[in-house]
N, C-alpha and C positions, 0 to 999 in steps of 0.2 A: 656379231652379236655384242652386246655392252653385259659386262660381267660389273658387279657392285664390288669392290675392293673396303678398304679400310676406311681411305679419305677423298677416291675417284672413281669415277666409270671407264672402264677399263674397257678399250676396244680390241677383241678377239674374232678372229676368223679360225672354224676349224676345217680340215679335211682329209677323208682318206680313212681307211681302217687297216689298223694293227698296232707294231709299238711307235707308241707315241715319242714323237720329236720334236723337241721345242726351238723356235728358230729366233733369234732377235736381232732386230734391225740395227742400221748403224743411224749415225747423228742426220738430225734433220728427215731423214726417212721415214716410210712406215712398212706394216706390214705387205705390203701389195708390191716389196721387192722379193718375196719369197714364193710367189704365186703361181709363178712356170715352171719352179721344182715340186710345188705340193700336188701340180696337176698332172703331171708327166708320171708321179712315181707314190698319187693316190692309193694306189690298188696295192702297194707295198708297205704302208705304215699310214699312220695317222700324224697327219703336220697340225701344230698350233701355233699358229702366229699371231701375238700379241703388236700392239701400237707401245712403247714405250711411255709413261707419262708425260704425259707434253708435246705427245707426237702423234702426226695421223687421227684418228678419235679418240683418242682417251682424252681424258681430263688434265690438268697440271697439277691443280690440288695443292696442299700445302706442305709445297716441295722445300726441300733440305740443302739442293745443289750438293747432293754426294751422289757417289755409285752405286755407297751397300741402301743406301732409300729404291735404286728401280728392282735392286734385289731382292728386294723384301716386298715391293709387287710383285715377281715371277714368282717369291714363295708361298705366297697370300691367294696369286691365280693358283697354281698347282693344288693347291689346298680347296678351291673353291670345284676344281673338275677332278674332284679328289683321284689325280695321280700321283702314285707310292712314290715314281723312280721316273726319271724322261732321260733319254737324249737330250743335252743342252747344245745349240748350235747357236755363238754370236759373230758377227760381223763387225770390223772395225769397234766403235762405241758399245754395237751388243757385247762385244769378245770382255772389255773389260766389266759391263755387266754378268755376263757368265761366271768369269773368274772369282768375282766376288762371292755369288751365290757359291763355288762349287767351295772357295773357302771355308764358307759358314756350312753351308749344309752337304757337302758330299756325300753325305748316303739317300740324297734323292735321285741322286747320277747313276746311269746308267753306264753313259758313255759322255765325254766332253770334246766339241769340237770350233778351234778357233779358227777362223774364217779372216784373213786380209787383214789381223788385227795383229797387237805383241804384250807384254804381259809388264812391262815397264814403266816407269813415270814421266812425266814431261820433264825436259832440262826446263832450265829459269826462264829459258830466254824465247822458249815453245809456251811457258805458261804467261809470260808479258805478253806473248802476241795473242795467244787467245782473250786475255782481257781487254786487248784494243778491239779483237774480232765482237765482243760483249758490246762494248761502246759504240762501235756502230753502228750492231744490228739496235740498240737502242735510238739511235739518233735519225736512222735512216731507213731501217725498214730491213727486210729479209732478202732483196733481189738483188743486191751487188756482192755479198756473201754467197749465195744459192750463183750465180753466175761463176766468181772465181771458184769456187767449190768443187761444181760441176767437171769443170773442164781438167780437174788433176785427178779424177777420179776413174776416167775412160777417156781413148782415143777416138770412142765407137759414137757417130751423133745421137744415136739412138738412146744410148745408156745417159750419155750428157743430156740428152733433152728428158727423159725420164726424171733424172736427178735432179736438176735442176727445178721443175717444176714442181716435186715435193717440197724442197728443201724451204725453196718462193711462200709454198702455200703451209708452212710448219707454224703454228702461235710463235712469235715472237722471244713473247716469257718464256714457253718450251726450250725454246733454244739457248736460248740464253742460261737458262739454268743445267741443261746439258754441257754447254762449253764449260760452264767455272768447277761442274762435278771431275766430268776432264779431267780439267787441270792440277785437280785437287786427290787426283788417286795415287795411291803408291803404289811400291812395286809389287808384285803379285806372281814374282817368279816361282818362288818357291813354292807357293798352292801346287803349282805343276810339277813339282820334283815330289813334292809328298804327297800325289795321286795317286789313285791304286786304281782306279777304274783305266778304260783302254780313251785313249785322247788322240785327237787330229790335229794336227799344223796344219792348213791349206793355205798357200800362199798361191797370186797372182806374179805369172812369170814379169807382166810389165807394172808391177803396181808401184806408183811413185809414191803413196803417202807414205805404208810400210814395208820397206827395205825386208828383200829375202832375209837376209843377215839376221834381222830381226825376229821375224818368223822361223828362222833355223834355228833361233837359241832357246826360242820355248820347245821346240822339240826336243834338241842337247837335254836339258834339266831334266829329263826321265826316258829311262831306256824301254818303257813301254810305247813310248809315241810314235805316232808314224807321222813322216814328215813327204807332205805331195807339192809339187808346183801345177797348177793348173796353166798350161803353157797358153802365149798367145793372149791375155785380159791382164787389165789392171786391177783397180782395188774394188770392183765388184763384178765378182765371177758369177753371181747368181743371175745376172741380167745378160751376160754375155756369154756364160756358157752353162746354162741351167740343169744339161743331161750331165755334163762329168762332175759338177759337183753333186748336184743330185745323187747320182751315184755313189761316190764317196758316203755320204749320208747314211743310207741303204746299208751298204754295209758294216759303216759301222751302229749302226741299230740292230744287227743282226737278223 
């Protein structure tokens, strides 16, 4: 369904009944990577998966190229299916979306779960390359981006050809204004030490883009966290193993 937002139409899929879990996707994606967990573990909770601005069907709208802007859409949706409190669950790109919201608004949190994502800023030399990745999705289109993207994200053809084909088929603009928000976040360790709600690290045992390491030190920053490797996937566990994170979910939504 398209939800009316502040300055876009915001494309939302709901499902499932009980407490509500909000899931967000990572770059280039949309919601239709969350769709074999919502259906698997329906009958336990209610999933909302949102398209991030500029991705899958939402609108772009008159985007900011920041983080706390897609945040202040999840707080604007939440508001509009008037839910007090969710489960936040982000992926890579979502994760640092999450982080932000759970900055600003923590008492809508239930519970917060980061997904193949880390809570850190780009060095210099991570944020030069994403603005040449900007450059050339502007000169050249979205398929040799979506191509190299693809292939570091899963070993599995399956997940690669899923991914790939989103990322192909993402506005352009969208993307592009995700990559420079990216680059342009800080670090956001701390939000996770001065949490009080119950929080997940879920890391993929083979993920290349974010490093265990990395996902083990947003766990470190608060002795409430629980920290999982989902063994055997890389940097999307939702497509290649939808029952154990799924599950993870579950439980933490109680």
């Amino acid at each position: 369904m398209k939800l009316q937002l502040n300055d876009i139409a915001m494309e939302v899929e709901t499902l499932g009944v009980g407490k509500p879990i909000v899931l967000l996707h990572g770059l280039g994606l949309n919601h239709t990577i969350w769709q074999n967990i919502a259906g698997l573990y329906k009958e336990q909770a209610q999933f909302i998966l949102p398209d991030l601005r500029g991705h899958g069907g939402s609108q772009l709208g008159a985007a900011n190229e920041t983080i706390e802007q897609y945040a202040e859409d999840i707080r604007e949706l939440l508001d509009k299916l008037k839910l007090e409190k969710v489960l936040l669950g982000g992926h890579s790109m979502g994760g640092y979306v999450a982080l932000a919201f759970a900055e600003k608004y923590p008492e809508r949190l239930t519970s917060l779960v980061m997904i193949a994502t880390n809570a850190g800023p780009d060095s210099d030399a991570r944020k030069a390359q994403r603005l040449q990745e900007v450059e050339n999705i502007k000169a050249t289109g979205t398929s040799e981006f979506a191509e190299t993207l693809s292939l570091k994200l899963s070993d599995r053809s399956f997940v690669q050809a899923t991914s790939r084909e989103m990322i192909s088929q993402t506005d352009p603009d969208g993307l592009c204004n995700a990559i420079v928000a990216i680059s342009r976040r800080p670090d956001r360790l701390h939000v996770l030490a001065e949490f009080k709600a119950p929080f997940l690290v879920a890391a993929g045992a083979e993920d290349l883009i974010v490093p265990q390491a990395a996902a083990r030190m947003m766990a470190h920053a608060n002795p409430q966290a629980k920290f999982v490797v989902v063994p055997e996937v890389g940097h999307m566990p939702m497509l290649a193993a939808p029952r154990a994170l799924g599950a993870l979910l579950i439980v933490m939504a109680g």
